[in-house]
TORDREN-916514 format. One record per residue: residue number from 1; residue in three letters; x negated, y, z of N, C-alpha, C in turn. Coordinates in pm, whole numbers, padded with zeros to 5 digits, always signed. Each point is the difference from the previous one (the first is absolute). Example, Ala and Ser with C-alpha at 12.3 -4.5 7.8 and 13.67 -1.06 7.14 Angstrom:
REM residues 2
> pos code nc1 nc2 nc3 cac1 cac2 cac3 cc1 cc2 cc3
> 1 Ala -01319 -00569 +00780 +00089 +00119 +00000 -00090 +00120 +00000
> 2 Ser +00035 +00105 -00072 -00082 +00119 +00006 +00077 +00109 +00073
***
This chain:
REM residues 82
> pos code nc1 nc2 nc3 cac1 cac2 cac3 cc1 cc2 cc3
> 1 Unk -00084 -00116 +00000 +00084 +00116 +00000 -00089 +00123 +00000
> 2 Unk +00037 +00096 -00081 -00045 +00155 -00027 +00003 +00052 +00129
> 3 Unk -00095 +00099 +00032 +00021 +00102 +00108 +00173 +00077 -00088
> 4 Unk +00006 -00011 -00090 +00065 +00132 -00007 +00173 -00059 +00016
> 5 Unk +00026 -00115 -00041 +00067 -00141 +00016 +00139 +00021 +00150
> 6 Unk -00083 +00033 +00080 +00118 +00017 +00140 +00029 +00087 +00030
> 7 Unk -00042 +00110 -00075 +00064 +00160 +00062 +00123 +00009 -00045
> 8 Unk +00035 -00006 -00071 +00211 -00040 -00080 +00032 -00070 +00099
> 9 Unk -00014 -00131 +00024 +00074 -00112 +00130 -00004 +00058 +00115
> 10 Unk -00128 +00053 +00031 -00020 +00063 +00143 +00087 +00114 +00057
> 11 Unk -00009 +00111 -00123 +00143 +00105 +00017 +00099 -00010 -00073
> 12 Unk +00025 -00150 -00063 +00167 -00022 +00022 +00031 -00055 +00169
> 13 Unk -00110 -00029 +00057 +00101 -00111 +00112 -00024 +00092 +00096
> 14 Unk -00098 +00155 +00012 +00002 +00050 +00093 +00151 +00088 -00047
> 15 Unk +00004 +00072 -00093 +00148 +00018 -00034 +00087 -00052 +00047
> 16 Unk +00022 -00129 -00051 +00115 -00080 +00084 +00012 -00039 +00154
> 17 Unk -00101 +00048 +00046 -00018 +00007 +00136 +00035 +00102 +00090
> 18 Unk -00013 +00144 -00121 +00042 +00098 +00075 +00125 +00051 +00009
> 19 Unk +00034 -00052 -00141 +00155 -00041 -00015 +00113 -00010 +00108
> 20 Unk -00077 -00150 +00053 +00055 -00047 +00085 -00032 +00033 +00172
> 21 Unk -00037 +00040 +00014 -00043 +00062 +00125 +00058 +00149 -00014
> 22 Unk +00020 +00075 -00109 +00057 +00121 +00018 +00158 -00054 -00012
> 23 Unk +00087 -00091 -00042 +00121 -00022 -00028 -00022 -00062 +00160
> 24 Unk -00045 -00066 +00065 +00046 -00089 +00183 +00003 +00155 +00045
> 25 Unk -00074 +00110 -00029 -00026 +00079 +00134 +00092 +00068 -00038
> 26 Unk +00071 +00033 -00114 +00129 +00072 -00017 +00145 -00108 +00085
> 27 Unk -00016 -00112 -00034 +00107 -00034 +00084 -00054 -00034 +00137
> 28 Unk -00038 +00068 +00080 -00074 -00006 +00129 +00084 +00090 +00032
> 29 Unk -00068 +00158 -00063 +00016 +00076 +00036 +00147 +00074 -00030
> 30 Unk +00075 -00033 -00042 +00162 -00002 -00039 +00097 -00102 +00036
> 31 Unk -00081 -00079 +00107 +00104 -00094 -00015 +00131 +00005 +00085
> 32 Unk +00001 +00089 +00043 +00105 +00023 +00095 +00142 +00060 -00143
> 33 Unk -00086 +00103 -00029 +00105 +00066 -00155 +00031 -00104 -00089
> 34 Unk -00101 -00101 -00034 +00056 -00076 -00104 +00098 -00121 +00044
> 35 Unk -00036 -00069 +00156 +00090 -00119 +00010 +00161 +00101 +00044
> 36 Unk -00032 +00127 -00005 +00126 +00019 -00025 +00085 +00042 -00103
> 37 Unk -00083 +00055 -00081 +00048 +00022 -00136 +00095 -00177 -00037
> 38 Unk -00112 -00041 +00002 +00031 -00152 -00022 +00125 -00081 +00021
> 39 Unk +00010 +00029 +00116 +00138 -00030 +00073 +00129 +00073 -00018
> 40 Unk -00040 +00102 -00053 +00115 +00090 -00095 +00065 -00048 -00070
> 41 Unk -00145 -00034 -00096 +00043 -00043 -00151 +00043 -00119 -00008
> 42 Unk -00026 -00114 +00120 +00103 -00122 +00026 +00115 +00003 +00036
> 43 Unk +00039 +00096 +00066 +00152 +00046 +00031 +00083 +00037 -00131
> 44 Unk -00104 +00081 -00038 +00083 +00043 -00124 +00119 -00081 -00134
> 45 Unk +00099 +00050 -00001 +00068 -00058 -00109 +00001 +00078 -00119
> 46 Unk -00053 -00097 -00100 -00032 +00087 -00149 +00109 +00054 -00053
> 47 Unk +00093 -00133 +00044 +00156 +00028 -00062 +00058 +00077 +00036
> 48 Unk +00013 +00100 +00112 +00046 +00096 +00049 -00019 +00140 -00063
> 49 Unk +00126 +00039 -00041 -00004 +00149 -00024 +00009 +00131 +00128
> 50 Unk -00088 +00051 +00023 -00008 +00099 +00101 +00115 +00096 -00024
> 51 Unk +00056 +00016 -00101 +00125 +00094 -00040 +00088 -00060 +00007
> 52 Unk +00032 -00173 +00044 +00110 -00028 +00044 +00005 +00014 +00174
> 53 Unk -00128 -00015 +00062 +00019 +00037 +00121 +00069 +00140 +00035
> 54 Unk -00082 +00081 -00088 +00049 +00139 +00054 +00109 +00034 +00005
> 55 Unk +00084 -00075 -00106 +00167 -00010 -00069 +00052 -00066 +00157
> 56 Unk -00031 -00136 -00005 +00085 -00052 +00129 -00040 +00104 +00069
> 57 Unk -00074 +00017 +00110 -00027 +00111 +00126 +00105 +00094 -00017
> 58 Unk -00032 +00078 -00137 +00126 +00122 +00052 +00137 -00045 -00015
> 59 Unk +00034 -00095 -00087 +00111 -00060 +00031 +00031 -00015 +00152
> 60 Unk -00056 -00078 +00118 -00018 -00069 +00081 +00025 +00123 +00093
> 61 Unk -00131 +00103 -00044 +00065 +00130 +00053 +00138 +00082 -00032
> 62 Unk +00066 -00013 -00090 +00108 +00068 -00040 +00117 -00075 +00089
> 63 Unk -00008 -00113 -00017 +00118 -00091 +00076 -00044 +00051 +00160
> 64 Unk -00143 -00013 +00036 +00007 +00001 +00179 +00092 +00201 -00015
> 65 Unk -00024 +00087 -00040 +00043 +00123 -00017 +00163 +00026 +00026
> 66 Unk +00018 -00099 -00126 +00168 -00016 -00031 +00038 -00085 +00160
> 67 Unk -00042 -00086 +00034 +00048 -00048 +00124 -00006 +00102 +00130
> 68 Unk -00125 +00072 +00018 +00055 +00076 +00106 +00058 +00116 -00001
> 69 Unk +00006 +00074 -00112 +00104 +00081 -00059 +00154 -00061 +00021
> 70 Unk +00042 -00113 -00056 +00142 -00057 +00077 +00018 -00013 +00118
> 71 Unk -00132 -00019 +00106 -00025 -00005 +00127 +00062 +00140 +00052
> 72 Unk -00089 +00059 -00042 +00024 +00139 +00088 +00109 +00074 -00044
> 73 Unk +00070 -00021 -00140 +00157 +00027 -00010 +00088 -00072 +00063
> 74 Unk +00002 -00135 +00049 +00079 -00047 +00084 -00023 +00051 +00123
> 75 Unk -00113 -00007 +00083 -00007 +00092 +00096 +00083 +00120 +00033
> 76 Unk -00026 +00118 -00139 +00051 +00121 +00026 +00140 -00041 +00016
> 77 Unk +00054 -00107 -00074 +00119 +00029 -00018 +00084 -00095 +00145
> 78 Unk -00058 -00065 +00069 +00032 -00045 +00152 -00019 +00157 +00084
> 79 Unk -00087 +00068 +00008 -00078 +00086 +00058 +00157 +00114 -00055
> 80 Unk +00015 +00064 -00075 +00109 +00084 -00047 +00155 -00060 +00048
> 81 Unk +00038 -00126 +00018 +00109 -00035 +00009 +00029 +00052 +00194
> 82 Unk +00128 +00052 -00006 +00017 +00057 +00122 +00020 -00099 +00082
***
């Protein structure tokens, strides 16, 4: 083998070495952010439209509204009766 022969192999594998030692120390040092990111994105449903949530909610809100609105008109109207 050439002297000149291992300098390519030598800084491919120190490359891939640093590679990898700079990719562990990133998830070292994030790992608190990423196993939660993580756990997000396992919760997550793809199939879900976020604009149908928002739809139900104010629905959900409109009905709780409409209910204590009949509430507090029946009230007044016990409350007014002599």
């Amino acid at each position: 083998m050439a002297k000149g022969e291992a300098g390519p192999l030598k800084s491919l594998v120190v490359v891939i070495g640093a590679l990898a030692f700079g990719w562990a120390a990133i998830e070292l040092a994030f790992k608190p952010l990423l196993d939660k990111a993580r756990t997000s994105m396992d919760k997550s449903d793809p199939t879900l439209d976020p604009d149908d949530v928002v739809a139900d909610a104010k629905k959900a809100v409109d009905e709780a509204v409409d209910d204590v609105t009949a509430a507090v008109a029946a009230a007044s109207a016990e409350v007014a009766e002599p």
